[in-house]
PDB file of N, CA, C and O in Angstrom:
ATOM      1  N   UNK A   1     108.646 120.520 126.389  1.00  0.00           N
ATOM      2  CA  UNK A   1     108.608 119.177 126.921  1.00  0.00           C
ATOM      3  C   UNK A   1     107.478 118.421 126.229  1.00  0.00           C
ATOM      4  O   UNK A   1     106.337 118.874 126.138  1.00  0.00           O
ATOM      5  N   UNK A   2     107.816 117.391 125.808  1.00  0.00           N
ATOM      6  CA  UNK A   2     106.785 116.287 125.442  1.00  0.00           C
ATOM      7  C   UNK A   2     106.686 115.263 126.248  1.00  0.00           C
ATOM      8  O   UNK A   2     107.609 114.851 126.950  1.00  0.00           O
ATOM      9  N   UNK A   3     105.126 114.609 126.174  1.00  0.00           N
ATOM     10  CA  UNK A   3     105.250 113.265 126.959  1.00  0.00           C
ATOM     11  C   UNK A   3     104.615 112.018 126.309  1.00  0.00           C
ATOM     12  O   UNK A   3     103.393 112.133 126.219  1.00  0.00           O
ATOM     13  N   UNK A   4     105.210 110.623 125.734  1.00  0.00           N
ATOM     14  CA  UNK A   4     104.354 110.027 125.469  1.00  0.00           C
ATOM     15  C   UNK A   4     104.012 108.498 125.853  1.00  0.00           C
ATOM     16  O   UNK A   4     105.022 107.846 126.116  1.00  0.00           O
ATOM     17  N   UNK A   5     102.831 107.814 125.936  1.00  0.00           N
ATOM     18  CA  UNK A   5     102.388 106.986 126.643  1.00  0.00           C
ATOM     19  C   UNK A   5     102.924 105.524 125.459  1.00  0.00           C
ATOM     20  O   UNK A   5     102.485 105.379 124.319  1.00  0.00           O
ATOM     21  N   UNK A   6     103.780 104.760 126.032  1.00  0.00           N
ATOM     22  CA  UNK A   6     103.988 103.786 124.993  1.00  0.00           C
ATOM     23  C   UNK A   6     102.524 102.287 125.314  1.00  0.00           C
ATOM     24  O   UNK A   6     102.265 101.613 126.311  1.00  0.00           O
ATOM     25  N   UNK A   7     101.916 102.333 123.909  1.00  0.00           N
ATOM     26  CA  UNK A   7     100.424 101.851 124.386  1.00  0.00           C
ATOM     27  C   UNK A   7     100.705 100.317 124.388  1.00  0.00           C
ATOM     28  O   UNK A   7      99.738  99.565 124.508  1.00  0.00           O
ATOM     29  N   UNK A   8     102.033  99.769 124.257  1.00  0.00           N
ATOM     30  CA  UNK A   8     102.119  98.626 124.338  1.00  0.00           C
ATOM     31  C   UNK A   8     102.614  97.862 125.976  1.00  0.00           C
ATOM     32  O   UNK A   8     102.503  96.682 126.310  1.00  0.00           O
ATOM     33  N   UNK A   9     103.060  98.798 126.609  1.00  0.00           N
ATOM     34  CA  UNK A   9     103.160  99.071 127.815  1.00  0.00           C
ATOM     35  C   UNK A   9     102.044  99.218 128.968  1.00  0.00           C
ATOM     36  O   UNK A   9     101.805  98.500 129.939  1.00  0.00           O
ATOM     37  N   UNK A  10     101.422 100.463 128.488  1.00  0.00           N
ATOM     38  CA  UNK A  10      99.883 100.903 129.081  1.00  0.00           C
ATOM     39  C   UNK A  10      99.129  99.469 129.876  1.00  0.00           C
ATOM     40  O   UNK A  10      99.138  98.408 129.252  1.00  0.00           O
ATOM     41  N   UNK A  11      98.645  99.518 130.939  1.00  0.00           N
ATOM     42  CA  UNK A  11      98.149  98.165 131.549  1.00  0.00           C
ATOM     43  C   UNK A  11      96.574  99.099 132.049  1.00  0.00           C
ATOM     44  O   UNK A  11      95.562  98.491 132.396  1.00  0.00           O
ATOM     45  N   UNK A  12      96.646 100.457 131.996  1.00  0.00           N
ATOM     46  CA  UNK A  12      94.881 101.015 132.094  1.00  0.00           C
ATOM     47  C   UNK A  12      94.905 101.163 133.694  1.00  0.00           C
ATOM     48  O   UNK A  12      93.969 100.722 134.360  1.00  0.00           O
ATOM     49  N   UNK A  13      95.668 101.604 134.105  1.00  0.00           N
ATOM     50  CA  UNK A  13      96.122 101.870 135.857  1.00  0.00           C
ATOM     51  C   UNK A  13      94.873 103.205 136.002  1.00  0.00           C
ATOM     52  O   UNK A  13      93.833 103.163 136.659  1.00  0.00           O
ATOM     53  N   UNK A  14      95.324 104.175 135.276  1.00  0.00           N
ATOM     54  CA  UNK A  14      94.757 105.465 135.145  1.00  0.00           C
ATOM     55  C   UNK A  14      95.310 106.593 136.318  1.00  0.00           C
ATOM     56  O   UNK A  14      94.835 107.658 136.712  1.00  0.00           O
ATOM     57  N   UNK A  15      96.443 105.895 136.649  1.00  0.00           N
ATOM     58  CA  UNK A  15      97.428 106.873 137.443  1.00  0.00           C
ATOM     59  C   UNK A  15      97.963 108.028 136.895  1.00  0.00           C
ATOM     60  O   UNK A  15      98.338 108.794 137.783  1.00  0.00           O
ATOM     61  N   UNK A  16      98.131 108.418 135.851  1.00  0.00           N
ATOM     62  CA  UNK A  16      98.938 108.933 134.951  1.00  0.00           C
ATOM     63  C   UNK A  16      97.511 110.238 134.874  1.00  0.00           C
ATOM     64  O   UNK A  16      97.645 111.407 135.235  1.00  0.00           O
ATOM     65  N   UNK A  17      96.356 109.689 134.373  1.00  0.00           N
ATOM     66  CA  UNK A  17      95.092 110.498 134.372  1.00  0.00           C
ATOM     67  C   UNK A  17      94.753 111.626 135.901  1.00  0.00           C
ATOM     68  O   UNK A  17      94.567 112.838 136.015  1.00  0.00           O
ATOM     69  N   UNK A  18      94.800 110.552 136.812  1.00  0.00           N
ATOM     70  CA  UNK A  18      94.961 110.923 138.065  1.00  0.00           C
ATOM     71  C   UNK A  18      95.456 112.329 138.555  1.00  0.00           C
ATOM     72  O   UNK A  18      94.955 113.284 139.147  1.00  0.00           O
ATOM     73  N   UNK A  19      96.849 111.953 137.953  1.00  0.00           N
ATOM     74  CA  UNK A  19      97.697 112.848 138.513  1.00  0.00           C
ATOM     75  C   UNK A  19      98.025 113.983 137.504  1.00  0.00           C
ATOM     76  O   UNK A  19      98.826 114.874 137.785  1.00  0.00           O
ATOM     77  N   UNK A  20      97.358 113.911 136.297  1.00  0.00           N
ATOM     78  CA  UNK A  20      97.416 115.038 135.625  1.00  0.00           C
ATOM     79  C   UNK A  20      96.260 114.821 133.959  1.00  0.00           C
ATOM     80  O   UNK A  20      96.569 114.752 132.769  1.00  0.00           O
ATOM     81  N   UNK A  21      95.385 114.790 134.425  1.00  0.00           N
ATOM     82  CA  UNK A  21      94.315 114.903 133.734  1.00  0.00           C
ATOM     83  C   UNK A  21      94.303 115.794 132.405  1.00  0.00           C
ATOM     84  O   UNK A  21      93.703 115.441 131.389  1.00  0.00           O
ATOM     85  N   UNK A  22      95.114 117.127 132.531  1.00  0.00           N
ATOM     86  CA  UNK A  22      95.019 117.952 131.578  1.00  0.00           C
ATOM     87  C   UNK A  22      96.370 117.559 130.752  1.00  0.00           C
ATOM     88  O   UNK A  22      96.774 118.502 130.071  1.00  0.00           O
ATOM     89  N   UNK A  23      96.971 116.655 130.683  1.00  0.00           N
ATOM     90  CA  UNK A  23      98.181 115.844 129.813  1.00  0.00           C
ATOM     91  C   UNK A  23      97.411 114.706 129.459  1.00  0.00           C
ATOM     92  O   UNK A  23      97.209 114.414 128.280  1.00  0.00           O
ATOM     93  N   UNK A  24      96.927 113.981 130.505  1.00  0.00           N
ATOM     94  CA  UNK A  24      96.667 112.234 129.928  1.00  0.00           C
ATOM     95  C   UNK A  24      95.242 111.859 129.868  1.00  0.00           C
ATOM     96  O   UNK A  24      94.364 112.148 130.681  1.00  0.00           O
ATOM     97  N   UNK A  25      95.135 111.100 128.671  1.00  0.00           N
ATOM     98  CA  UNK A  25      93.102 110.929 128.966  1.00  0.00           C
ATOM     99  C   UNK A  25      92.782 109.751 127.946  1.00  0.00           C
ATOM    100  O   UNK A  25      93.477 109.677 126.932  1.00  0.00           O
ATOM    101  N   UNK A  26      92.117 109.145 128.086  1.00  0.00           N
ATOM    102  CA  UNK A  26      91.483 107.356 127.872  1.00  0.00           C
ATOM    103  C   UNK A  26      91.161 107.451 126.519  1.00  0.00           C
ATOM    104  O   UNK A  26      90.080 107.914 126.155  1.00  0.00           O
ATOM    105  N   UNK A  27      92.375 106.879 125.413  1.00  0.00           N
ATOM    106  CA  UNK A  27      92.163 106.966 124.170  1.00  0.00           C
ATOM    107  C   UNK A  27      90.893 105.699 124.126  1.00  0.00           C
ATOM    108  O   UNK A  27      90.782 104.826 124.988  1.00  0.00           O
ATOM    109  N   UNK A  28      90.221 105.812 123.215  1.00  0.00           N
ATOM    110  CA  UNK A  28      89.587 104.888 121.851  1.00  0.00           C
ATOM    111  C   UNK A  28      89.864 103.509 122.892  1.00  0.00           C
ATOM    112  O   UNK A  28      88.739 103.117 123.203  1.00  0.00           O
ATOM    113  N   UNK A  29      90.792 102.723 123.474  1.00  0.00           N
ATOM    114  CA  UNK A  29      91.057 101.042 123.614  1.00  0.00           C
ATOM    115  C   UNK A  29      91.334 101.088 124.917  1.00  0.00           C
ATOM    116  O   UNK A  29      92.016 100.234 125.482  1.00  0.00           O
ATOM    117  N   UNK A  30      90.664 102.404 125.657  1.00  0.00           N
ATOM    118  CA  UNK A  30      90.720 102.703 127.162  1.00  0.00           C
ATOM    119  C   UNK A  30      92.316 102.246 127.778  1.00  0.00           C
ATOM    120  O   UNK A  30      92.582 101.487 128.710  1.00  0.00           O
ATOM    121  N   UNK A  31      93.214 103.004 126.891  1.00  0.00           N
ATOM    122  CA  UNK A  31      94.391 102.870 127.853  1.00  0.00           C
ATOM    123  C   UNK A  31      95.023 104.579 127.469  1.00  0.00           C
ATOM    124  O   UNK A  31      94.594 105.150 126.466  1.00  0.00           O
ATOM    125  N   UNK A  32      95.827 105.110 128.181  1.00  0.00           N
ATOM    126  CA  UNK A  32      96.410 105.868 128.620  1.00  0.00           C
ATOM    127  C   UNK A  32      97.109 107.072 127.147  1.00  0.00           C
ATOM    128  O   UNK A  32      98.068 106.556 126.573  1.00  0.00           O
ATOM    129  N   UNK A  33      96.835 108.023 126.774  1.00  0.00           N
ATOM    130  CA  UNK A  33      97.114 108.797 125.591  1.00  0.00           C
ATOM    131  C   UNK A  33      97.364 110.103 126.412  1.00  0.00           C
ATOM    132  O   UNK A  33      96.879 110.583 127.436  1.00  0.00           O
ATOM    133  N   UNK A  34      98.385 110.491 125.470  1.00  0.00           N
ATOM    134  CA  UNK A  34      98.634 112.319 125.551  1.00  0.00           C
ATOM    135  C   UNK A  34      97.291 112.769 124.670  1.00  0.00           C
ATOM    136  O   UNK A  34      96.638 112.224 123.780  1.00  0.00           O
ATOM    137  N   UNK A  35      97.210 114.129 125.423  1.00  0.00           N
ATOM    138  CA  UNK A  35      96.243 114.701 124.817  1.00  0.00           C
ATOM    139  C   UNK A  35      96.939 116.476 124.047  1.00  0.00           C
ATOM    140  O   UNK A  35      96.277 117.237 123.341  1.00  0.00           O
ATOM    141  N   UNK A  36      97.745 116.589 124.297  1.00  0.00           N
ATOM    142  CA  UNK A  36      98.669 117.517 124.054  1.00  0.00           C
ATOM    143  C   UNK A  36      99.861 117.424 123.667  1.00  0.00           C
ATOM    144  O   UNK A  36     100.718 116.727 124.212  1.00  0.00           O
ATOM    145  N   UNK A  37     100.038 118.224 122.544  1.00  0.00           N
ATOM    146  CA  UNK A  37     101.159 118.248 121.606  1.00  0.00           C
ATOM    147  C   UNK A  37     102.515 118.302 122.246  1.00  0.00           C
ATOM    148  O   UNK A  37     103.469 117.545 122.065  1.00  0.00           O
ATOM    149  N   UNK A  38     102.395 119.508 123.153  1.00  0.00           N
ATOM    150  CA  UNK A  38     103.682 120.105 123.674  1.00  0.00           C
ATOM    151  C   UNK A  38     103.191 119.847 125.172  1.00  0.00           C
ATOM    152  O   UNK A  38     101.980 119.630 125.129  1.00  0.00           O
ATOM    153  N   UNK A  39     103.696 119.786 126.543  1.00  0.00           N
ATOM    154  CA  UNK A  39     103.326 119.804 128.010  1.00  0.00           C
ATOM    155  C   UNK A  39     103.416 121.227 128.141  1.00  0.00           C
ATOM    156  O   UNK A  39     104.302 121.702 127.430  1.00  0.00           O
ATOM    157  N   UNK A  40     102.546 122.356 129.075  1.00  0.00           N
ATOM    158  CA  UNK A  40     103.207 123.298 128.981  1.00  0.00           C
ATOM    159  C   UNK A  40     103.784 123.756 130.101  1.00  0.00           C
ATOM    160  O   UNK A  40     103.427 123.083 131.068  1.00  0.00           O
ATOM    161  N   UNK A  41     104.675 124.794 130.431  1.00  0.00           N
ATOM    162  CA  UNK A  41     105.559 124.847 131.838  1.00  0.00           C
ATOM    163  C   UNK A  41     104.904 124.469 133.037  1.00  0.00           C
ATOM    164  O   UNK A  41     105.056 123.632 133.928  1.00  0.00           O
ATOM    165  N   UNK A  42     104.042 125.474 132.714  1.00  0.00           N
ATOM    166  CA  UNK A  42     103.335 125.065 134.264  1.00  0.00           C
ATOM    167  C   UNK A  42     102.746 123.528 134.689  1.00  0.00           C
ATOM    168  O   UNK A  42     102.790 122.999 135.800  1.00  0.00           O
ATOM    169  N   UNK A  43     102.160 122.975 133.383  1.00  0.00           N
ATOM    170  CA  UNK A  43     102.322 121.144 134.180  1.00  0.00           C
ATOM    171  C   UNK A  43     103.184 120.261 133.813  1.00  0.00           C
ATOM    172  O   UNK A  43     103.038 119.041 133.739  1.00  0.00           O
ATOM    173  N   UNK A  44     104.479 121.175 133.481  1.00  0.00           N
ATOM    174  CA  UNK A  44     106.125 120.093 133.584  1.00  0.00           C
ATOM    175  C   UNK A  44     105.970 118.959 134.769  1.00  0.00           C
ATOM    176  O   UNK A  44     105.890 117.732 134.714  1.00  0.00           O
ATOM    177  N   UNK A  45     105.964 119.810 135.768  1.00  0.00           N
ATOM    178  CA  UNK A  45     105.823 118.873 137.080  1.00  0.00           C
ATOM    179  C   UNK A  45     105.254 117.729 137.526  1.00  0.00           C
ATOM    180  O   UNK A  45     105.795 116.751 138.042  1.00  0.00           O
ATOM    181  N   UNK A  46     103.409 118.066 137.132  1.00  0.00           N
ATOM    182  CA  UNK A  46     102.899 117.807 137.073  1.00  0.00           C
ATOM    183  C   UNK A  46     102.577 116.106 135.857  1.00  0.00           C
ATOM    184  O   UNK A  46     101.951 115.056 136.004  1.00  0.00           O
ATOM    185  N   UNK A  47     103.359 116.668 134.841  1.00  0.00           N
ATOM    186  CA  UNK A  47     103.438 115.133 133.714  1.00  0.00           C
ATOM    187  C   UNK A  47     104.436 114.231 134.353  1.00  0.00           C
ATOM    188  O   UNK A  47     104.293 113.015 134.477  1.00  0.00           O
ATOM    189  N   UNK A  48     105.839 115.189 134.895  1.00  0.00           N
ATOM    190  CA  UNK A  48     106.841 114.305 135.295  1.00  0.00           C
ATOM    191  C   UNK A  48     106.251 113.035 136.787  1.00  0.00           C
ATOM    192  O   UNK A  48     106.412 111.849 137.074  1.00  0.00           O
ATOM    193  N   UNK A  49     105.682 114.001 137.235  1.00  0.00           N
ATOM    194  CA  UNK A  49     104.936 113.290 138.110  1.00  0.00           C
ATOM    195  C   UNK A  49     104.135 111.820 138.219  1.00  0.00           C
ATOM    196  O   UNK A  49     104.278 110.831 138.938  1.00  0.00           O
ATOM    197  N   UNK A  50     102.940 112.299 136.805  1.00  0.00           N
ATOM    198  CA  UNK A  50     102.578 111.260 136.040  1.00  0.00           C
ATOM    199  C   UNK A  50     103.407 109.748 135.678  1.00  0.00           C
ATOM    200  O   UNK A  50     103.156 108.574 135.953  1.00  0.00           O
ATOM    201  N   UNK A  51     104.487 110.415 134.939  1.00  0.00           N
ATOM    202  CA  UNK A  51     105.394 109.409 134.232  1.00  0.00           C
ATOM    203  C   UNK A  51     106.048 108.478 135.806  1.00  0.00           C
ATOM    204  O   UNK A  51     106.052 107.248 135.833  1.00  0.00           O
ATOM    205  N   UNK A  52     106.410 109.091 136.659  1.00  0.00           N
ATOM    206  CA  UNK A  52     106.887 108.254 137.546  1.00  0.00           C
ATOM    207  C   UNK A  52     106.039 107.419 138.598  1.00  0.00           C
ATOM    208  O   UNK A  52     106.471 106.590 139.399  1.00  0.00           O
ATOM    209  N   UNK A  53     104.369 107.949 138.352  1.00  0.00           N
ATOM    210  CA  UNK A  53     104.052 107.331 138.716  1.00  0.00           C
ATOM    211  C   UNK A  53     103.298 105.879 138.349  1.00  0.00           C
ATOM    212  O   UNK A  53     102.732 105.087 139.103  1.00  0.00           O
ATOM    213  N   UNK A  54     103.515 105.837 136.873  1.00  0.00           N
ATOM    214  CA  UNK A  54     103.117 104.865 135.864  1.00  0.00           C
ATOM    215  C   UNK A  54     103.855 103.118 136.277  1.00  0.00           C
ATOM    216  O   UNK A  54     105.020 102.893 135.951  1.00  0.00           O
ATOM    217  N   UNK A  55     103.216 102.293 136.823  1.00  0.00           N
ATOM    218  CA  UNK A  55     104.066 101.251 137.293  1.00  0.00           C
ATOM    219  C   UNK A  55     104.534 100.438 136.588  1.00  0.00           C
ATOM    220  O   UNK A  55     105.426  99.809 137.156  1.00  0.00           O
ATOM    221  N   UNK A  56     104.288 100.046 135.254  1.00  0.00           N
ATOM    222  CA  UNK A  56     105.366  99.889 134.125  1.00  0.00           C
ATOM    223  C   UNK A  56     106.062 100.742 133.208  1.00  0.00           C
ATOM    224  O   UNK A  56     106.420 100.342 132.100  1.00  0.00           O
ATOM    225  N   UNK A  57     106.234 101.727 133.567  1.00  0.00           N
ATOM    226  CA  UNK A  57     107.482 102.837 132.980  1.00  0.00           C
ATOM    227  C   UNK A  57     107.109 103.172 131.642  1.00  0.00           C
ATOM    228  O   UNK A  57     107.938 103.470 130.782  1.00  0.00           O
ATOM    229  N   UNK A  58     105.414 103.111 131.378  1.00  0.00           N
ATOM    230  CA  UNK A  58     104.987 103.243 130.063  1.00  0.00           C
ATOM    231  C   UNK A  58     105.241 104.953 129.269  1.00  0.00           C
ATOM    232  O   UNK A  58     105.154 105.107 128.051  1.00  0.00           O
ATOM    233  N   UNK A  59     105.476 105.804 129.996  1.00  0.00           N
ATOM    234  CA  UNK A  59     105.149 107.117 130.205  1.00  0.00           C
ATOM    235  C   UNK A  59     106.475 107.738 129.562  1.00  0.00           C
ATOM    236  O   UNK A  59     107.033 108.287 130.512  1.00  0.00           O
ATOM    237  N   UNK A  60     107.072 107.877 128.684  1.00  0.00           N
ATOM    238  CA  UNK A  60     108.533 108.626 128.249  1.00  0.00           C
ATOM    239  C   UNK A  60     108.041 110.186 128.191  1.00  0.00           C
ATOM    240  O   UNK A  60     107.000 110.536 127.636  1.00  0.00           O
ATOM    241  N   UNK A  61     109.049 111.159 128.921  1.00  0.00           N
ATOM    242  CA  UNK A  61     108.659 112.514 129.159  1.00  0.00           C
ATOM    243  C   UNK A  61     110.444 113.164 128.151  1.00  0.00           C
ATOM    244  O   UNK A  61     111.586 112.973 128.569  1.00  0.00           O
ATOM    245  N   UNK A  62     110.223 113.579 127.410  1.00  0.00           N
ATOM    246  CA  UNK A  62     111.018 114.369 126.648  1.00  0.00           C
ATOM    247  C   UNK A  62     111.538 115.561 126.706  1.00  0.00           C
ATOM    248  O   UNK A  62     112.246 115.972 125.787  1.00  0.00           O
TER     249      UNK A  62
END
């Protein structure tokens, strides 16, 4: 699974961080970046989570 943050979207909520810190973290222009290549099983949930909780739908999970 991949997940990625579209930065034109990104509005800097930090919900996405929130809810899964070890996927998402405050690139360079303080908005919303993967920090990991691949998601790994165990925080599938956990990103999907993320992504839905993103309130402009910035978050695409693959």
């Amino acid at each position: 699974m991949q997940a990625e943050v579209n930065q034109e979207l990104c509005i800097s909520c930090g919900a996405c961080i929130d809810v899964c810190p070890e996927v998402f973290d405050w690139n360079d222009e303080e908005k919303a970046q993967t920090i990991l290549d691949e998601v790994p099983d165990q925080l599938e949930s956990q990103a999907s989570e993320a992504a839905e909780s993103c309130p402009t739908d910035a978050i695409v999970i693959n």
